[in-house]
N, C-alpha and C positions, 0 to 999 in steps of 0.2 A: 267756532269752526264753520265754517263755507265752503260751498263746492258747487262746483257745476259742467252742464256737459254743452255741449263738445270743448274739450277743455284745449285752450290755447295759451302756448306756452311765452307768448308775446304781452299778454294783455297782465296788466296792474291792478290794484285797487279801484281806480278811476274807471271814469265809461269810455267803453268802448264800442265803436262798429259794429253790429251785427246783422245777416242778411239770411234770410232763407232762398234755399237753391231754388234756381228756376225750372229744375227739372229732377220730380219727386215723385217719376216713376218707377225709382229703383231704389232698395232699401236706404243705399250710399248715399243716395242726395232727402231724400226723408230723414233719416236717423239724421243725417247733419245738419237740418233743419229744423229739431227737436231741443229748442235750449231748454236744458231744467238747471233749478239750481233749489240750494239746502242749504237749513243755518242749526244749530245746534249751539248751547249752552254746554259744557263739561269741563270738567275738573280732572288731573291728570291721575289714571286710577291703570289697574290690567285689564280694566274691560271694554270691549270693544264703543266705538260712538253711534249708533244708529243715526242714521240723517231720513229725512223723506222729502224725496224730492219733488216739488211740484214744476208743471206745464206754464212759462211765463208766457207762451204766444197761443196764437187761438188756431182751432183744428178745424176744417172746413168737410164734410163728409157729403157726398151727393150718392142717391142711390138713382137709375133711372129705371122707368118703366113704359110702357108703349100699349100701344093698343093695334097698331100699323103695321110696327116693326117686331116681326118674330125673332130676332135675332142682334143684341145690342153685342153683342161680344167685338165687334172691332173696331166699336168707338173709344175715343179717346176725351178726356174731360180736363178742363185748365179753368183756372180760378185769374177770371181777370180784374183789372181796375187796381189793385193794391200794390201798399206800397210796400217794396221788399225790405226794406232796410230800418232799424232801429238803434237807439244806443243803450247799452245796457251796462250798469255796474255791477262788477260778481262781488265785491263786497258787499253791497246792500241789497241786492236783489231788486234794484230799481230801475223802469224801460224809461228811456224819453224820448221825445220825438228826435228828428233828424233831415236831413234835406231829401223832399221828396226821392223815390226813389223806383217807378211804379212801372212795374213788367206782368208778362202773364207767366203763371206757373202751370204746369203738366202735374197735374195731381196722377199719385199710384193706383192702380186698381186693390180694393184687399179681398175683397169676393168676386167670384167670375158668374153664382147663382144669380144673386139680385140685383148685381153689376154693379156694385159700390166703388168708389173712389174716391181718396182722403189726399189731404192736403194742409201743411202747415202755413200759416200768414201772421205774419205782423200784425199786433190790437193794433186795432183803427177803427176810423168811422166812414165807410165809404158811402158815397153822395147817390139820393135818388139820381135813375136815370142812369146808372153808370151800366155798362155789359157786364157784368160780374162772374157769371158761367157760360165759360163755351165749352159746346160738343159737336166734336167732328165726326160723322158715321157717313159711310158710304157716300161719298166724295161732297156730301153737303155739311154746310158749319150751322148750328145752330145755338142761339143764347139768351141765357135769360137774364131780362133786363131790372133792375130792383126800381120795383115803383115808391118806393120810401128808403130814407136815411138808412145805412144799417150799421149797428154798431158791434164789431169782432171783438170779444171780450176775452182778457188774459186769462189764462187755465179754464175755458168754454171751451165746449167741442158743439159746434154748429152743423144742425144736418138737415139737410133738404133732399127731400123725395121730388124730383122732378116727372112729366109726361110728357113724353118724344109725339110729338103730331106729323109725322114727312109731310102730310099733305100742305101743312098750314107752314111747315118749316120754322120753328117756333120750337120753343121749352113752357110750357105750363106748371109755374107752381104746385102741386098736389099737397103739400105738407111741409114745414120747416119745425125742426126742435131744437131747440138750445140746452145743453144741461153741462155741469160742471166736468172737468175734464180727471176730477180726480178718481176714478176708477182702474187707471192706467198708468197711475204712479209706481214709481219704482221703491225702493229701498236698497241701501247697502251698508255696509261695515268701513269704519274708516279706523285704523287702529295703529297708534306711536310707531 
């Protein structure tokens, strides 16, 4: 048994297309950005099948903080440089590359305290040197640029603590953490 979300009613055995929205500041384009997929072994019995579904793409999380600026609340944060698109099989649960495809995405806010903002991207390895986050406050854009290779890893939730400088206009790294995404797996019942 296999299953996956957002399930479309087009797609086959075989790979298919997949893209995350480019605008995932609204539950609608997040959740539809959110592929999972489950595989299960069973035998036709009255009990239900348990599946657990895991995070095939990687989650970007930025929290920011300032020292400047008293008030981040009407910034906005987008994850640039990547590429939105992948192909993926719901039969095997397998990504593979695909023709480039690389836009910026409007990540959601999910805290308004410590002003975090998440975002889902296609695994990839995006190139030192590339703008990777930008943040728009107070009619100025600021971004931070990766000074090394960085590699977005399937079912990773990547999170970076950024510092808003106005004066220097600029993002300062303060912290990045990588850890597995499996804390926010779902589970459900799939039954004859």
């Amino acid at each position: 048994v296999t299953a996956y979300h957002p399930y479309n009613t087009t797609w086959t055995s075989t790979s298919h297309e997949f893209s995350v929205s480019t605008d995932q500041s609204t539950n609608e384009g997040y959740l539809a950005s959110d592929l999972l997929w489950a595989t299960e072994t069973a035998t036709k019995t009255e009990s239900p099948v348990a599946l657990t579904f895991t995070h095939k793409l990687a989650k970007i999380n930025v929290t920011l903080t300032s020292t400047d600026i008293t008030d981040l609340s009407g910034a906005t944060i987008s994850i640039c440089g990547t590429n939105i698109t992948t192909n993926f099989n719901p039969t095997t649960g397998e990504l593979s590359a695909t023709t480039a495809n690389v836009q910026e995405i409007k990540a959601g806010v999910t805290t308004q305290n410590a002003f975090t903002a998440s975002a889902i991207v296609v695994p990839q390895t995006v190139e030192a040197s590339t703008k990777f986050i930008k943040v728009s406050h107070g009619g100025k854009t600021f971004y931070y640029t990766l000074t090394a290779d960085k590699e977005l890893k399937s079912g990773h939730s990547h999170s970076y603590t950024l510092t808003v400088k106005e004066a220097e206009i600029e993002l300062n790294l303060k912290s990045e953490n990588i850890i597995d995404w499996e804390n926010e797996m779902c589970e459900g019942d799939l039954e004859e």
